[in-house]
C-alpha positions, 0 to 999 in steps of 0.5 A: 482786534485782541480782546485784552479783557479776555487776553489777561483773564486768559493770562491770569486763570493760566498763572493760577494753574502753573502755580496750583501744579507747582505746589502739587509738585512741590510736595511730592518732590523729594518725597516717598512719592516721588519715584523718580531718581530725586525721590527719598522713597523706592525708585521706579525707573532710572529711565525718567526723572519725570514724577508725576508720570507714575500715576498721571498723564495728560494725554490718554489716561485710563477714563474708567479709573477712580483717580484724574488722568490716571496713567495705570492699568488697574487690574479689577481681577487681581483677589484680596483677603480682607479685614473682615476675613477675621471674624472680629465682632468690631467690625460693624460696616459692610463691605464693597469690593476693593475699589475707588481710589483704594485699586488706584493705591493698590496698584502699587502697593499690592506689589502685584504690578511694576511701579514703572508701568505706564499707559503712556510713557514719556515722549512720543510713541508711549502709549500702551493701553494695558501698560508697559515698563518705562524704557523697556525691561523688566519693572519695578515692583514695590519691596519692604513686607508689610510695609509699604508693600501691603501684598494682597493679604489686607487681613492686617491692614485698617479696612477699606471699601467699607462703610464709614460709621457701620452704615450709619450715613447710608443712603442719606444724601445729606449731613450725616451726625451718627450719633443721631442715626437710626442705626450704624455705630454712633461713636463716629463723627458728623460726616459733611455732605455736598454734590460737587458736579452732580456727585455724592461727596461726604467727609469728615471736617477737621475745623480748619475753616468751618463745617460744609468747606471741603478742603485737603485737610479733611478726611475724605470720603467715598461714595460707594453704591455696591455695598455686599448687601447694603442698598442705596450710597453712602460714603466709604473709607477707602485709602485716600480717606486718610493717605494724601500722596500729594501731601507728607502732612497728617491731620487730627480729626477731634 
């Protein structure tokens, strides 16, 4: 006999699914993330009208990579300049190498890798575990220097990969007020802290619906533990900290 208690639960966690992956979509599409022949931004391919396939995918994702169900080789060689390449004495954080989500935006914006190569591309017998261009050819690579195609050269770009008020939440795995630290630049505001699955989570909470809730609104940011000298984790700004590219909107963080 059917459970009917667990059919409708099944049902009901299944309803809430569709409709969470439709908003995501919703957003995307028509926007400058949307690569596909519907997009407002720069086409990738003419050869799918698919959009979440340039950087998703369901089945065969890159599990090393920084992002969910990631569908692109990340190229862990390719050589960046930096902020810090500058000298300027402003800059109080220290560094990690370029990584986190920021390798997964970059491997776009970097201009270094065709926006249309995918681990798996649609349909059945896609897979390529390095990458390849949708439909075959020859690719497609992001255009429009300095913007949005950044190059390698980040020497004129904000930093990432870096710690978040110069230091001033290392190694505390708790909330973090900089103007009360020991060290690091105390101009920076509170960073909220949670472990979400056994994980560092810090961000920076924009008073949509109180402190200690994240939410999409808020300035996310990233745990990094291999700082250039930097002992223990502690939360970076990286790309994602301020770029959604599942949401157009922008936030204001008082």
């Amino acid at each position: 006999m059917i459970n009917f208690s667990k059919l409708s639960l099944a049902v009901i966690l299944g309803a809430a699914l569709v409709v969470s992956s439709s908003s995501v979509f919703a957003q995307i599409y028509g926007s400058k993330h949307d690569m596909s022949v519907t997009g407002t931004g720069q086409s990738a391919s003419t050869a799918t009208d698919e959009i979440c396939v340039y950087c998703h995918t369901p089945h065969g994702s890159d599990i090393a990579a920084p992002a969910p169900l990631w569908n692109r080789f990340l190229n862990t060689s390719v050589s960046y300049q930096r902020y810090s390449a500058l000298g300027t004495a402003t800059l109080d954080g220290d560094e990690a190498p370029v990584g986190s989500v920021s390798l997964a935006c970059l491997s776009c914006h970097d201009g270094a890798q065709a926006m249309d190569a995918v681990i798996n591309a649609p349909g059945s017998g896609g897979y390529t575990a390095t990458g390849a261009v949708i439909g075959g050819g020859v690719g497609t690579t992001m255009t429009g220097t300095p913007i949005p195609m950044l190059g390698t050269d980040l020497r004129d770009d904000h930093p990432i990969s870096i710690q978040y008020a110069g230091g001033a939440c290392q190694g505390t795995l708790a909330d973090c007020a900089p103007s009360g630290a020991s060290s690091g630049d105390p101009d920076f505001n509170t960073a909220q802290y949670a472990s979400i699955n056994s994980n560092p989570q810090w961000w920076v909470d924009t008073g949509t619906t109180g402190a200690n809730v994240r939410e999409k609104t808020d300035m996310i940011l990233y745990a990094r533990s291999d700082y250039n000298t930097a002992t223990g984790t502690g939360p970076a700004v990286e790309c994602g900290s301020c770029h959604d590219p599942h949401n157009a909107s922008t936030f204001s963080s008082s």
